[in-house]
ROTORRO-877542 format. One record per atom (N, C-alpha, C, O): residue in three letters; atom name; x, y, z. Coordinates in steps of 0.02 Angstrom, whole numbers. Layout:
! residues N
     r    a       c1       c2       c3
   ALA   CA        X        Y        Z
...
***
This chain:
! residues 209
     r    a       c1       c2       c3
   UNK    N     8488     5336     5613
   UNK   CA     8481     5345     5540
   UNK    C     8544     5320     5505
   UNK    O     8593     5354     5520
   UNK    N     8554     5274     5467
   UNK   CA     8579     5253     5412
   UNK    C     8602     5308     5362
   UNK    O     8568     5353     5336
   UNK    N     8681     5290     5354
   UNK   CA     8710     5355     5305
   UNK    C     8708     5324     5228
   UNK    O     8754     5332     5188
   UNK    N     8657     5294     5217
   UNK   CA     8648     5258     5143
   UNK    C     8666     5303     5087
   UNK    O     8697     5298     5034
   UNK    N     8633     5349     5120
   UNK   CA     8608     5422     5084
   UNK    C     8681     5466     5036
   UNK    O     8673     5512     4995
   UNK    N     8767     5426     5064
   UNK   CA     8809     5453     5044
   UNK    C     8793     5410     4973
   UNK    O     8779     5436     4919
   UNK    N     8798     5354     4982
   UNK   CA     8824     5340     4914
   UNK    C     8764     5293     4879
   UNK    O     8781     5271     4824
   UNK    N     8687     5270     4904
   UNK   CA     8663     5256     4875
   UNK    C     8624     5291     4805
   UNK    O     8591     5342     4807
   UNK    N     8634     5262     4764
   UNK   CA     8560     5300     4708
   UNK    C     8473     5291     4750
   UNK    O     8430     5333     4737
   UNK    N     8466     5261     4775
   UNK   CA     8407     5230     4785
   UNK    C     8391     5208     4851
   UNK    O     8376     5149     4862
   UNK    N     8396     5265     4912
   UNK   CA     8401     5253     4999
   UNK    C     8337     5193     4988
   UNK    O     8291     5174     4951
   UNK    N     8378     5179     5061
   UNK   CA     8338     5093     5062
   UNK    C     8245     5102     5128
   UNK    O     8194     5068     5138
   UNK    N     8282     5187     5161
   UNK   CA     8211     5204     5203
   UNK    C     8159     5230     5149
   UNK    O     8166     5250     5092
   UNK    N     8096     5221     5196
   UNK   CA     8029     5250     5159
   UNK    C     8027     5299     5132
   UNK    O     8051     5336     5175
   UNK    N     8012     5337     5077
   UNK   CA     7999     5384     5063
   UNK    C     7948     5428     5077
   UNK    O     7914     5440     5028
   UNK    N     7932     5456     5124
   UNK   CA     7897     5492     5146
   UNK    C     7885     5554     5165
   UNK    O     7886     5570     5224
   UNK    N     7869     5605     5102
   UNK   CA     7878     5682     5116
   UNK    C     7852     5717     5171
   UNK    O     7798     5701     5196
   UNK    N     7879     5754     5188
   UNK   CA     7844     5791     5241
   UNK    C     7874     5884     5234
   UNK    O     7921     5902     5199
   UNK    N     7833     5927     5277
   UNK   CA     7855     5976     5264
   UNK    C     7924     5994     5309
   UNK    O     7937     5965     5362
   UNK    N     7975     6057     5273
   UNK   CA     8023     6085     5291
   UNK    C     8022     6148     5279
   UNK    O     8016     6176     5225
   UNK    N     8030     6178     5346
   UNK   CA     8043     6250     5329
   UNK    C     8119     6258     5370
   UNK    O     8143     6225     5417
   UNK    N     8144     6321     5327
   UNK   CA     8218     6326     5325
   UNK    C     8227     6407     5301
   UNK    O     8190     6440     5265
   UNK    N     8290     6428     5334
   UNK   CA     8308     6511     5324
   UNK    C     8372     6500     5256
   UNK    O     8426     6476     5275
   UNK    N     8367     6514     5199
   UNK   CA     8403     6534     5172
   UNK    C     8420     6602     5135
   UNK    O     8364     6617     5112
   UNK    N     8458     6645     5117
   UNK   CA     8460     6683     5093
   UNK    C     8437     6727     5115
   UNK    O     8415     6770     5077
   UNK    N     8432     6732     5180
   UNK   CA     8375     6782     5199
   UNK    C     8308     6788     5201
   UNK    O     8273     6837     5216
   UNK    N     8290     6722     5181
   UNK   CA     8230     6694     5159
   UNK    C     8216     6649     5217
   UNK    O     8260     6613     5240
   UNK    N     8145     6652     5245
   UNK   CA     8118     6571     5279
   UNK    C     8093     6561     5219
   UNK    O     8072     6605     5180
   UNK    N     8094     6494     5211
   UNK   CA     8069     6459     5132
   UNK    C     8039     6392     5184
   UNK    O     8067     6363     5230
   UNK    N     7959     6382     5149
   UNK   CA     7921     6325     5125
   UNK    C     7958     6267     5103
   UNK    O     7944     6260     5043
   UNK    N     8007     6209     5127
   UNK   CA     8010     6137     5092
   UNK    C     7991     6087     5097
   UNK    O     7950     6079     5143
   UNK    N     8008     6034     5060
   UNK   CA     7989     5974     5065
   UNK    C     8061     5952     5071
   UNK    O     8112     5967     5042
   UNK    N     8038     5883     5148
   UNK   CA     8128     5847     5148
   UNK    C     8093     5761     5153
   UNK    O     8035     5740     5153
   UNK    N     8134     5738     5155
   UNK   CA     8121     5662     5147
   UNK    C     8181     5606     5195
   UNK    O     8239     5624     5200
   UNK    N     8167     5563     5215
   UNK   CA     8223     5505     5266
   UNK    C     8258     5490     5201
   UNK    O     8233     5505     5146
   UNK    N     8328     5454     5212
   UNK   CA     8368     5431     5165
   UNK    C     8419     5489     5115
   UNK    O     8460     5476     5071
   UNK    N     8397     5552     5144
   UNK   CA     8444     5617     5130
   UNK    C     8500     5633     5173
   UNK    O     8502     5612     5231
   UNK    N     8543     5667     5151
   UNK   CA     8590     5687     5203
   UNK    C     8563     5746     5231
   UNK    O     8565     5791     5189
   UNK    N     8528     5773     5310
   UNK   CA     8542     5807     5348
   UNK    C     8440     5815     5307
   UNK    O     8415     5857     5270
   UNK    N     8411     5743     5342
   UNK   CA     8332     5756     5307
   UNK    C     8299     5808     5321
   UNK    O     8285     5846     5274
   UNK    N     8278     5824     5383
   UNK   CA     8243     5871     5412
   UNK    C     8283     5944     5455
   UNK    O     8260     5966     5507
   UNK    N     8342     5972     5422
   UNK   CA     8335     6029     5450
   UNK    C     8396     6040     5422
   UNK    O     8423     5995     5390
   UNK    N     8427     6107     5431
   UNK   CA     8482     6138     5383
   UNK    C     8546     6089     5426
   UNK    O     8526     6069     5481
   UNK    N     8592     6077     5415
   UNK   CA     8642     6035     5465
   UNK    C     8690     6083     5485
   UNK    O     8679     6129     5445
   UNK    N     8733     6100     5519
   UNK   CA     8772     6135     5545
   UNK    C     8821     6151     5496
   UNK    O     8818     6210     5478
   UNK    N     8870     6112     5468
   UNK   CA     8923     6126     5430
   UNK    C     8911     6184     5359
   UNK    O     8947     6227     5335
   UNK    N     8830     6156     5341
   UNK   CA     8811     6186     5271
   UNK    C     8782     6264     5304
   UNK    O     8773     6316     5272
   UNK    N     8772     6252     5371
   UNK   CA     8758     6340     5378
   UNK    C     8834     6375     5384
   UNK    O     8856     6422     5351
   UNK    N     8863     6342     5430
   UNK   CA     8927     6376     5418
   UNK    C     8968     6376     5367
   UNK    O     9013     6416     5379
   UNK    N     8975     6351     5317
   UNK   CA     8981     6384     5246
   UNK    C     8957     6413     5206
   UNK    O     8991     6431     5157
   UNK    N     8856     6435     5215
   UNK   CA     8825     6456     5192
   UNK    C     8816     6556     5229
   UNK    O     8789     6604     5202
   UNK    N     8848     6550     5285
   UNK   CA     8868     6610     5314
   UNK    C     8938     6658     5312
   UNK    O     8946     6717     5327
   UNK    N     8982     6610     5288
   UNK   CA     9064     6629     5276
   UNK    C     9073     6653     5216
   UNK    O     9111     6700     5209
   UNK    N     9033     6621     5153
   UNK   CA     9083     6623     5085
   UNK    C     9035     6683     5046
   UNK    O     8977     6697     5061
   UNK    N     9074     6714     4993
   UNK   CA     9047     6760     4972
   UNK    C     9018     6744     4936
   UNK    O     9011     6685     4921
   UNK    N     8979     6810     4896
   UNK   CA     8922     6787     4860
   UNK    C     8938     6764     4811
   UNK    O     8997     6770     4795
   UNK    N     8892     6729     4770
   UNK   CA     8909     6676     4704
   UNK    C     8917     6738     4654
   UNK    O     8896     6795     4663
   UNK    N     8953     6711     4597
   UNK   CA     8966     6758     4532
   UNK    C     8897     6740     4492
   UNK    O     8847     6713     4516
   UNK    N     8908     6763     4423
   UNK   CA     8859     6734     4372
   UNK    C     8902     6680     4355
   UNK    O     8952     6661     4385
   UNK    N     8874     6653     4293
   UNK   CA     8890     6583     4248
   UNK    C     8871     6535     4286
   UNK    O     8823     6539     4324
   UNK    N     8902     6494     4279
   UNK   CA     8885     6403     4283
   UNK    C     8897     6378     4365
   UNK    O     8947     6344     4360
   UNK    N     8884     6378     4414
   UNK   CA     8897     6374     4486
   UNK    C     8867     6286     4511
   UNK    O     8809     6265     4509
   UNK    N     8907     6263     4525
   UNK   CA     8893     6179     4561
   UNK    C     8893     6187     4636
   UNK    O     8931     6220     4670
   UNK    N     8828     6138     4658
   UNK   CA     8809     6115     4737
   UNK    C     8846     6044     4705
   UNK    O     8829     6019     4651
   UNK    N     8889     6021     4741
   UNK   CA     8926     5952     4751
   UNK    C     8886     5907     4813
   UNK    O     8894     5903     4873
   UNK    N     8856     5888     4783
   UNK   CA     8823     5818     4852
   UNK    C     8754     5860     4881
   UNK    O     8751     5878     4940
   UNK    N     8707     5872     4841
   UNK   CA     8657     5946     4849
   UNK    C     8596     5908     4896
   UNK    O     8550     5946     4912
   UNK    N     8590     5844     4918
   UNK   CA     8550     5859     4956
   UNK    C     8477     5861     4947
   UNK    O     8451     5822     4907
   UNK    N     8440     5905     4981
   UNK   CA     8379     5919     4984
   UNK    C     8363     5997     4946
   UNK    O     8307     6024     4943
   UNK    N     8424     6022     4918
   UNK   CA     8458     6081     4887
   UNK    C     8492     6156     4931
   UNK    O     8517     6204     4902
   UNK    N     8487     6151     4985
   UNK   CA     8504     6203     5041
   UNK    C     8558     6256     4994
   UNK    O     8545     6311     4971
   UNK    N     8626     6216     4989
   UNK   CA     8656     6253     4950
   UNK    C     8653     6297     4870
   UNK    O     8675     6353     4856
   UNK    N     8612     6241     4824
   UNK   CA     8579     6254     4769
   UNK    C     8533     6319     4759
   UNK    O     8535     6359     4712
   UNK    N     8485     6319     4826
   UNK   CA     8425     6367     4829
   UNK    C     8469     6433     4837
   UNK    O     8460     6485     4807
   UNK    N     8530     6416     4894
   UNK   CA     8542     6494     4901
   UNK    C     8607     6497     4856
   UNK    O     8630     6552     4871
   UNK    N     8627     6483     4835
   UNK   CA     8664     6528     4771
   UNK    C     8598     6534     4714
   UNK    O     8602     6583     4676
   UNK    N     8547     6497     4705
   UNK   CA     8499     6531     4652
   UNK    C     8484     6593     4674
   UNK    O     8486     6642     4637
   UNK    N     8460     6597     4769
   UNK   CA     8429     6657     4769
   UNK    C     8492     6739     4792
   UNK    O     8487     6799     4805
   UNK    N     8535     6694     4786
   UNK   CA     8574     6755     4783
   UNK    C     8606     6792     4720
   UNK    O     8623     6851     4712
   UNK    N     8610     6747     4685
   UNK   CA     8628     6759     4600
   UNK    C     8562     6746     4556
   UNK    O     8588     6731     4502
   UNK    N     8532     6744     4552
   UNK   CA     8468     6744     4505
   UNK    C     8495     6738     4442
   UNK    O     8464     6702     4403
   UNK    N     8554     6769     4418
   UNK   CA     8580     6792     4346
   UNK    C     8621     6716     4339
   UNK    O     8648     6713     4285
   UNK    N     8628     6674     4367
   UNK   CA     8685     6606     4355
   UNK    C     8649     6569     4347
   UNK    O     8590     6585     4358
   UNK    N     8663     6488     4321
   UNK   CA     8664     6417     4321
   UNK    C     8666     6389     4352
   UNK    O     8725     6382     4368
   UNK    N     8629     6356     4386
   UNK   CA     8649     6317     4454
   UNK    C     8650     6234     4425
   UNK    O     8616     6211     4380
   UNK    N     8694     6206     4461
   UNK   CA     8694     6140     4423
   UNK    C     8696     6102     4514
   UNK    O     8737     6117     4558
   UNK    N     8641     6055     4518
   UNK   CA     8649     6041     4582
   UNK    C     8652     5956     4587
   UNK    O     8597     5928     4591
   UNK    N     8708     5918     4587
   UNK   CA     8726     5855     4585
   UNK    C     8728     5788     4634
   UNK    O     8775     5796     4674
   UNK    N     8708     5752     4641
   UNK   CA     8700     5684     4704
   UNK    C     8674     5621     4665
   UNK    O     8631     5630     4622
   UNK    N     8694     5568     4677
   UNK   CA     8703     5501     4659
   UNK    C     8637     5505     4690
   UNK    O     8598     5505     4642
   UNK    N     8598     5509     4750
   UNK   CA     8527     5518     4777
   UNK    C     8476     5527     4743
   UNK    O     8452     5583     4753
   UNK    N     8435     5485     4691
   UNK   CA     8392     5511     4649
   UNK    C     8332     5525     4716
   UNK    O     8284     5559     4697
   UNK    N     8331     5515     4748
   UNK   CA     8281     5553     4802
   UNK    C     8293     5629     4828
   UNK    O     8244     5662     4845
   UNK    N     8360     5659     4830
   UNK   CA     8377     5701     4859
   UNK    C     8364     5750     4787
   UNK    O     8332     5802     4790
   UNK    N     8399     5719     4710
   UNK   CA     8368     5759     4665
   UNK    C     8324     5768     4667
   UNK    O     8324     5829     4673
   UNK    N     8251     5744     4667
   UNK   CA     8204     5740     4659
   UNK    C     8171     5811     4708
   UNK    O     8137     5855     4682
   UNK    N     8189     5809     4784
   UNK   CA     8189     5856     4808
   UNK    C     8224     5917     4802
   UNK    O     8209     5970     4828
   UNK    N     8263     5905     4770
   UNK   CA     8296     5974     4755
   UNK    C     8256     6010     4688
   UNK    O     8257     6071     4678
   UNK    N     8238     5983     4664
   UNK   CA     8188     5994     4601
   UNK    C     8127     6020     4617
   UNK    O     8114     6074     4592
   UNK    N     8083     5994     4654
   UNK   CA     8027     6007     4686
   UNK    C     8027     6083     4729
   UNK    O     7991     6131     4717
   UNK    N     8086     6077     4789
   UNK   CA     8102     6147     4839
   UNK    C     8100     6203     4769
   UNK    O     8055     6245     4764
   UNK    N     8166     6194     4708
   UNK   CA     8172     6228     4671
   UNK    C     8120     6274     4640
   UNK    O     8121     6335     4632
   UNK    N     8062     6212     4619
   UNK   CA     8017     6248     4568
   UNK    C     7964     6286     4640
   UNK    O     7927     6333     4627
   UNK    N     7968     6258     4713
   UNK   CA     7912     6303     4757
   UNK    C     7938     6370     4773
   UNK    O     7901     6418     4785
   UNK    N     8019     6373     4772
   UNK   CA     8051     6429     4795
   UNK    C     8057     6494     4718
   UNK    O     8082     6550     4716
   UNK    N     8027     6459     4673
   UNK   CA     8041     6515     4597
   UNK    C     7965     6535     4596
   UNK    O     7943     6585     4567
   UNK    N     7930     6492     4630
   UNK   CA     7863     6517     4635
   UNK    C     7859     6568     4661
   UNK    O     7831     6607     4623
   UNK    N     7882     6607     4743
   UNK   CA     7889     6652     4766
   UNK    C     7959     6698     4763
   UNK    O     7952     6755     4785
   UNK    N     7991     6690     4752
   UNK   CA     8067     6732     4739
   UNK    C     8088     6712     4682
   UNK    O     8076     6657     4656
   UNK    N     8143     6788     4645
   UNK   CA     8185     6771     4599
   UNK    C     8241     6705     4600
   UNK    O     8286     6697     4642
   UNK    N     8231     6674     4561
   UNK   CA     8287     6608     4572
   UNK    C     8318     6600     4514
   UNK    O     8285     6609     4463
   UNK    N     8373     6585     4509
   UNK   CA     8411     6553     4445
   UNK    C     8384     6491     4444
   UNK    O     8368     6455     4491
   UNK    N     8381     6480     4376
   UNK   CA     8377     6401     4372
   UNK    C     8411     6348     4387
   UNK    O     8471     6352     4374
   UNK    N     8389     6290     4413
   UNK   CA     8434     6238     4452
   UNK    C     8418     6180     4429
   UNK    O     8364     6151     4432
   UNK    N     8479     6159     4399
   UNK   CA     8477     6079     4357
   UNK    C     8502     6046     4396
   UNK    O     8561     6053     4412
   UNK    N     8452     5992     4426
   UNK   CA     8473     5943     4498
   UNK    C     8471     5859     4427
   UNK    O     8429     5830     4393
   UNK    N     8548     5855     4440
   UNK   CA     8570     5809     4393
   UNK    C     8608     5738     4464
   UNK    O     8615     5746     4524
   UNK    N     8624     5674     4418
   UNK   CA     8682     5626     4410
   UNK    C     8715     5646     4393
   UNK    O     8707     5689     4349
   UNK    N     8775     5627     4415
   UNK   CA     8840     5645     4380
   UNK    C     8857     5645     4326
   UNK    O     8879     5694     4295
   UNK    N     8848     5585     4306
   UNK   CA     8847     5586     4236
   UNK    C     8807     5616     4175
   UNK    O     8826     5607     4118
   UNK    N     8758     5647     4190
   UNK   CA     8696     5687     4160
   UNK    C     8736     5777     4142
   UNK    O     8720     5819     4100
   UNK    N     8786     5780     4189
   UNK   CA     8819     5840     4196
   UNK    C     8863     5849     4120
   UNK    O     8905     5805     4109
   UNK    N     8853     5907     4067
   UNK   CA     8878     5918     4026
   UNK    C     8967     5907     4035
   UNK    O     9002     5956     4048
   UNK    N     8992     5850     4027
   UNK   CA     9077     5842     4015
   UNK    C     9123     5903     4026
   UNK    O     9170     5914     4064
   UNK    N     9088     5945     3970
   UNK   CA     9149     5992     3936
   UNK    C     9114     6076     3988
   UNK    O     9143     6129     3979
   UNK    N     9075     6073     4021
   UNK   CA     9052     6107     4071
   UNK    C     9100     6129     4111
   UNK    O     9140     6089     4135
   UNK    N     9102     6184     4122
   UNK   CA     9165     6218     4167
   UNK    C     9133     6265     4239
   UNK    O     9094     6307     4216
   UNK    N     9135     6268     4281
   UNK   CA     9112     6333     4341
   UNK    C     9140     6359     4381
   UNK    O     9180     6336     4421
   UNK    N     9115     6430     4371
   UNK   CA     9159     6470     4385
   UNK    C     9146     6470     4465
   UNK    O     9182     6513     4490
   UNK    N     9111     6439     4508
   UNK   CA     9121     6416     4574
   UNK    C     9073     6355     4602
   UNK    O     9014     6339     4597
   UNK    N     9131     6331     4636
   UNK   CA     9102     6249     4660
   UNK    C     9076     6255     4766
   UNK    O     9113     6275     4811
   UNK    N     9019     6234     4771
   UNK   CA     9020     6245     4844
   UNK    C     8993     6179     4846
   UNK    O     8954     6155     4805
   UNK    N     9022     6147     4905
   UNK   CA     9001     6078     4938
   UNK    C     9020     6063     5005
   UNK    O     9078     6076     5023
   UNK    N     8975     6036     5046
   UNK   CA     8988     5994     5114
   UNK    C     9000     5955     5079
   UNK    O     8951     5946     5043
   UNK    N     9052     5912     5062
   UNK   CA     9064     5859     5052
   UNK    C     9069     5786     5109
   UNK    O     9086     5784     5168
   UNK    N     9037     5715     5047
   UNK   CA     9025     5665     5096
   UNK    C     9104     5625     5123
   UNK    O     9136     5576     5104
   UNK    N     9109     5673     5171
   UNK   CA     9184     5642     5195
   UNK    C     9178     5576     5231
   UNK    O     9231     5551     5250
   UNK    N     9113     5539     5245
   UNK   CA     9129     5467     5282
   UNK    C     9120     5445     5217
   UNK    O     9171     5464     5246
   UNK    N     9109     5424     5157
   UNK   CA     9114     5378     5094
   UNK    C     9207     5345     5100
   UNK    O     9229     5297     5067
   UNK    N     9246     5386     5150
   UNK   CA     9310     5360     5137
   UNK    C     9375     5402     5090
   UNK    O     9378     5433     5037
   UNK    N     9412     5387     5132
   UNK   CA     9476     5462     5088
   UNK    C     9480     5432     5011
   UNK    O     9491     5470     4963
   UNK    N     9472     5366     5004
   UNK   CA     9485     5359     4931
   UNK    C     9429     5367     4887
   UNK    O     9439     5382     4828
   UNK    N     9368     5359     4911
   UNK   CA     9303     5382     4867
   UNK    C     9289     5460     4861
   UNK    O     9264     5490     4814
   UNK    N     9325     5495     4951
   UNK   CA     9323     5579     4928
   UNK    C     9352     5587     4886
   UNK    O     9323     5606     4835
   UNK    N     9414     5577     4883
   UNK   CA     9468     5608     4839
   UNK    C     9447     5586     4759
   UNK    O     9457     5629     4716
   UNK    N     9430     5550     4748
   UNK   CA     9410     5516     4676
   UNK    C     9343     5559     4664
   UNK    O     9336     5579     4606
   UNK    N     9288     5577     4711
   UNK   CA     9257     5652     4682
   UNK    C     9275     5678     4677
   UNK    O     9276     5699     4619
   UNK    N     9320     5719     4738
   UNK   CA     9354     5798     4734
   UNK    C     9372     5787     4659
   UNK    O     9336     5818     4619
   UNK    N     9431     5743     4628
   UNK   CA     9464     5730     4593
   UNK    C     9417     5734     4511
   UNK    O     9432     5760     4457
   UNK    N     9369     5704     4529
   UNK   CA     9314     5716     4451
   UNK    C     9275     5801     4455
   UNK    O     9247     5821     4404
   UNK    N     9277     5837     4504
   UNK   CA     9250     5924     4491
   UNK    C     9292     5952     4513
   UNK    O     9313     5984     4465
   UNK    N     9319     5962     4550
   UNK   CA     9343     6026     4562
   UNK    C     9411     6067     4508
   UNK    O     9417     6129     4504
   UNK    N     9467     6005     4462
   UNK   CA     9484     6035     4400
   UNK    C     9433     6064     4338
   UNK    O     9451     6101     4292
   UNK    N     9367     6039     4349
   UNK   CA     9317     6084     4330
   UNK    C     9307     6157     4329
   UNK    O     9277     6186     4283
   UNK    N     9337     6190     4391
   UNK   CA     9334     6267     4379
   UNK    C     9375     6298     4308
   UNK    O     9418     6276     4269
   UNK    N     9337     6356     4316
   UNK   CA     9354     6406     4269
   UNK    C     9433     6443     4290
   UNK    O     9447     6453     4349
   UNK    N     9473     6459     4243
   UNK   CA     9511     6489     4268
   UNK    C     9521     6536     4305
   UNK    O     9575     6565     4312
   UNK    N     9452     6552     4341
   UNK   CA     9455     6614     4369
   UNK    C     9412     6587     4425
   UNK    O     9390     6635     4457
   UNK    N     9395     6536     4448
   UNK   CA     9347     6501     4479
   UNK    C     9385     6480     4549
   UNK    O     9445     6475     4561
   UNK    N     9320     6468     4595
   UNK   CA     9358     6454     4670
   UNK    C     9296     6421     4694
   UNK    O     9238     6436     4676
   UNK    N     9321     6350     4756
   UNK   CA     9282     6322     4758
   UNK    C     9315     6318     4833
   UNK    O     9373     6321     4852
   UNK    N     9246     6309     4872
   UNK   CA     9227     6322     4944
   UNK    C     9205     6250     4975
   UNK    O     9149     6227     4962
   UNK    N     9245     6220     5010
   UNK   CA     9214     6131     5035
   UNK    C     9211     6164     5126
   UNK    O     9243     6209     5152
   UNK    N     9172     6130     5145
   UNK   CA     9150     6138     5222
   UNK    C     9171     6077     5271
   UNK    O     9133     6030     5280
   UNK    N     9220     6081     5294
   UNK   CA     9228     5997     5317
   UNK    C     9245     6024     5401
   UNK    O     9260     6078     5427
   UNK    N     9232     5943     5431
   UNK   CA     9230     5965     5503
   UNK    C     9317     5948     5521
   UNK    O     9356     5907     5498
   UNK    N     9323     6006     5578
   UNK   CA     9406     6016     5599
   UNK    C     9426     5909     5604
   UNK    O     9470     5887     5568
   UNK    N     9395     5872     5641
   UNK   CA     9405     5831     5673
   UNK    C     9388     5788     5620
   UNK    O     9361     5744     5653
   UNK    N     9382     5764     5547
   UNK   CA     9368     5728     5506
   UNK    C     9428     5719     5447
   UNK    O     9429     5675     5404
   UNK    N     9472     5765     5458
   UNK   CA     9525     5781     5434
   UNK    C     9530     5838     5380
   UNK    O     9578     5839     5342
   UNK    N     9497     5868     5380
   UNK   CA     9512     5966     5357
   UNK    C     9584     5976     5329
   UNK    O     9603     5992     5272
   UNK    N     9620     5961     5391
   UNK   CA     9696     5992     5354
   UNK    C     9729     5935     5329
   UNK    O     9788     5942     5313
   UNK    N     9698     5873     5321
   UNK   CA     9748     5831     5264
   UNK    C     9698     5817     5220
   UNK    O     9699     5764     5188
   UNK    N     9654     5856     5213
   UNK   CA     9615     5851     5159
   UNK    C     9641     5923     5117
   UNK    O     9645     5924     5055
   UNK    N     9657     5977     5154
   UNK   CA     9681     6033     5095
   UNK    C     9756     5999     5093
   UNK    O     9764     5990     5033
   UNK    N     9793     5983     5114
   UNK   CA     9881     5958     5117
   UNK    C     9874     5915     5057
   UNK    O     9921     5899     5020
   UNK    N     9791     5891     5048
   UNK   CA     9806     5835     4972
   UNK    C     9774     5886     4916
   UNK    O     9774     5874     4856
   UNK    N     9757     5922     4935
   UNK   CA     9705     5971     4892
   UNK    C     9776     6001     4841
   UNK    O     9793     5993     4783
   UNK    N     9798     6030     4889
   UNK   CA     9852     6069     4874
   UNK    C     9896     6031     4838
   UNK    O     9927     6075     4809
   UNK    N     9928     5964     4814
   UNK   CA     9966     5927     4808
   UNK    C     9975     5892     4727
   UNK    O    10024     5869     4697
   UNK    N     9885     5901     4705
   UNK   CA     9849     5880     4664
   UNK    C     9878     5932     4613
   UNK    O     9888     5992     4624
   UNK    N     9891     5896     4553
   UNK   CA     9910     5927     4473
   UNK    C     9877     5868     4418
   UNK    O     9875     5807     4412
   UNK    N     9847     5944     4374
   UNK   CA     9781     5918     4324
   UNK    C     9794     5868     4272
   UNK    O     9842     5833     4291
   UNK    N     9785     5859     4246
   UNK   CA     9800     5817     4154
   UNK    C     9818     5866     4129
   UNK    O     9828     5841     4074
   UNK    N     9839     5942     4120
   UNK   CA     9900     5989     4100
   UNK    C     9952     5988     4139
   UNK    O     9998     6021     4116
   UNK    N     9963     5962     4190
   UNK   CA     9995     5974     4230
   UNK    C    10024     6028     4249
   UNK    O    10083     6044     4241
   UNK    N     9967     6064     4286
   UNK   CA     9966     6128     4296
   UNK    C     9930     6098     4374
   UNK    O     9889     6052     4376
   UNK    N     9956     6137     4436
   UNK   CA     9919     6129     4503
   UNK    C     9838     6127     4495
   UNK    O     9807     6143     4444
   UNK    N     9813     6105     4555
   UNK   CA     9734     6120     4515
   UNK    C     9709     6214     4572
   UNK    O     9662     6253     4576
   UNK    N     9764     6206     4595
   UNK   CA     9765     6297     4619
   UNK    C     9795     6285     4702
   UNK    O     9811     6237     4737
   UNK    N     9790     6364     4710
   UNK   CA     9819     6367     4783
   UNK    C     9748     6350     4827
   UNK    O     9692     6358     4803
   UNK    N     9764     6323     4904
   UNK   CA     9714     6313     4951
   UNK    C     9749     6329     5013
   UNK    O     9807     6323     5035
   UNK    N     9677     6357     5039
   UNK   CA     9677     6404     5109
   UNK    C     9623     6401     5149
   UNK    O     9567     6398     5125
   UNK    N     9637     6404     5228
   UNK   CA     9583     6404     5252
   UNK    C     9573     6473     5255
   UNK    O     9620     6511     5265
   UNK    N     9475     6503     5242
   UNK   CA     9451     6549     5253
   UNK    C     9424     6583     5304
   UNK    O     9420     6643     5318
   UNK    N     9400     6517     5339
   UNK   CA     9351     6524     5416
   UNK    C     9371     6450     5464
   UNK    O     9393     6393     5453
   UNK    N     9353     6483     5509
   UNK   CA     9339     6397     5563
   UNK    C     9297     6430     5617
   UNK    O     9313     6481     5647
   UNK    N     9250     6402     5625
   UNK   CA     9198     6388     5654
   UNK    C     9136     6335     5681
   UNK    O     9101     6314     5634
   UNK    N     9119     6311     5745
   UNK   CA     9092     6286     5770
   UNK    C     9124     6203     5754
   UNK    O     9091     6152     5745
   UNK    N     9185     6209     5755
   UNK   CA     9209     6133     5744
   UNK    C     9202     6124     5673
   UNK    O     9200     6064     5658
   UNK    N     9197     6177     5604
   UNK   CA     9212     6181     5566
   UNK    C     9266     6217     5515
   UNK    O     9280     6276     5526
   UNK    N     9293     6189     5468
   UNK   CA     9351     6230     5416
   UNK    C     9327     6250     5342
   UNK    O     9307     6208     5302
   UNK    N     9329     6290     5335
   UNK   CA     9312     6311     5264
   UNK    C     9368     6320     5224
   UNK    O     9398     6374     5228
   UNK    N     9388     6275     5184
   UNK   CA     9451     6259     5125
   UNK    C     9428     6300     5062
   UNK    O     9376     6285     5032
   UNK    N     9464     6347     5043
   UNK   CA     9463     6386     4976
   UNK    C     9495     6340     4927
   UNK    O     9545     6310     4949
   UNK    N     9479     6328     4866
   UNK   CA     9523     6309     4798
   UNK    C     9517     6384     4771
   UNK    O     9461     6409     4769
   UNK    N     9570     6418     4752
   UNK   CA     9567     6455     4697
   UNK    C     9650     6435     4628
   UNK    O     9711     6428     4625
   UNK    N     9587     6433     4588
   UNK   CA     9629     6411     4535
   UNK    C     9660     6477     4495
   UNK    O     9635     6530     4474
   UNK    N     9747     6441     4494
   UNK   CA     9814     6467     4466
   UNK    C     9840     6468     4406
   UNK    O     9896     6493     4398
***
C-alpha cells in the first residue's frame, strides 16, 4: 500500500467502501473505511495507544489532526458529547469518511458534532482547548514541523495537546523541537513531556504556558 494518503487531496487507489467495525469508546461501532486512507481497514496501533493513555477530552472546540477515517474524532465525540469536534486531513476521501462514520455513530450514541474539514475551511481565529493527533511523521521533518507549526499555537491558554509518535521515528527530537518553538508573541508555545511509552510508542504532551 502506497502512503499517498499522507499528503494527497485525492488518493490515486480505487475507492471502494467496504465495511469496518472498530472498538471505540467503549463502543464496537459499525464503519465504513476505504484504500488510500491512513491505517484503511482497522484501528492502527499508535492511535490505540494514544486513544488508551490520554485523558478525557474537556468541552469547547477539540481538533483530530490528520483524522483519517475519524477513529480519533468519533471518540472524543463519544466521550464529550458536550464539545466541537473539528476533524482535519488534506484526504478529501478520509473526510468524507469521517463524515459518513460520524453521522452512523450519532445515529446510535450520544456524539458531539464533528466538522471533518481542509485546512483551510478551519475557522482562522479558532482556538482549542485540546489537540490529539497521530501525526504523519513520514511527509518529512520539514513538512511535520510546518504542520505542527500551523495548530498546535492554536491551543487555548489552558489547552494541551497529545501527538502519538513511534519511539524509533524520532519522538524525542521531535519534543527537543517541540519544546524549542516560540509563537508570534514570543511566548514558548508551552512545556513538553512524555506521558506514556508503549508498544514502541511515545506520547508527547504540549501544555501551554
Amino acid at each position: 500500500m502506497t502512503e499517498d494518503h499522507y499528503f494527497s487531496a485525492e488518493p490515486a487507489s480505487q475507492d471502494e467502501r467496504f465495511p469496518l467495525s472498530v472498538r471505540l469508546a467503549g463502543f464496537t461501532l459499525n464503519l465504513e473505511g476505504a484504500p488510500g486512507v491512513f491505517s484503511h481497514d482497522r484501528l492502527d496501533l499508535g492511535t490505540a495507544v494514544l486513544l488508551d493513555r490520554v485523558p478525557a477530552p474537556p468541552k469547547g472546540n477539540l481538533l483530530d489532526l490528520g483524522c483519517g477515517w475519524g477513529a480519533i474524532a468519533l471518540t472524543m465525540g463519544l466521550l464529550q458529547p458536550d464539545a466541537r469536534i473539528w476533524a482535519v486531513d488534506v484526504n478529501r476521501r478520509a473526510l468524507d469518511l469521517t463524515r459518513r462514520n460520524a453521522e452512523s455513530v450519532g445515529q446510535e450514541h450520544p456524539l458531539a458534532p464533528i466538522s471533518a474539514l481542509p485546512p483551510d475551511h478551519v475557522p482562522p481565529l479558532l482556538r482549542f482547548e485540546a489537540i490529539w493527533s497521530n501525526p504523519p511523521i513520514r511527509i518529512g521533518k520539514e513538512a511535520l514541523h510546518a504542520l505542527l507549526a500551523s495548530w498546535l499555537p492554536r491551543l487555548t491558554s489552558r489547552g494541551e495537546a497529545y501527538l502519538v509518535v513511534q519511539r524509533n521515528l524520532g519522538s524525542d527530537s521531535l519534543a527537543a523541537w517541540m519544546s524549542a518553538q516560540v509563537g508570534d508573541d514570543g511566548r514558548p508555545w508551552g512545556s513538553v513531556d512524555r506521558i506514556a511509552s508503549s508498544k514502541g510508542f511515545r506520547i508527547l504532551r504540549l501544555t501551554r504556558s
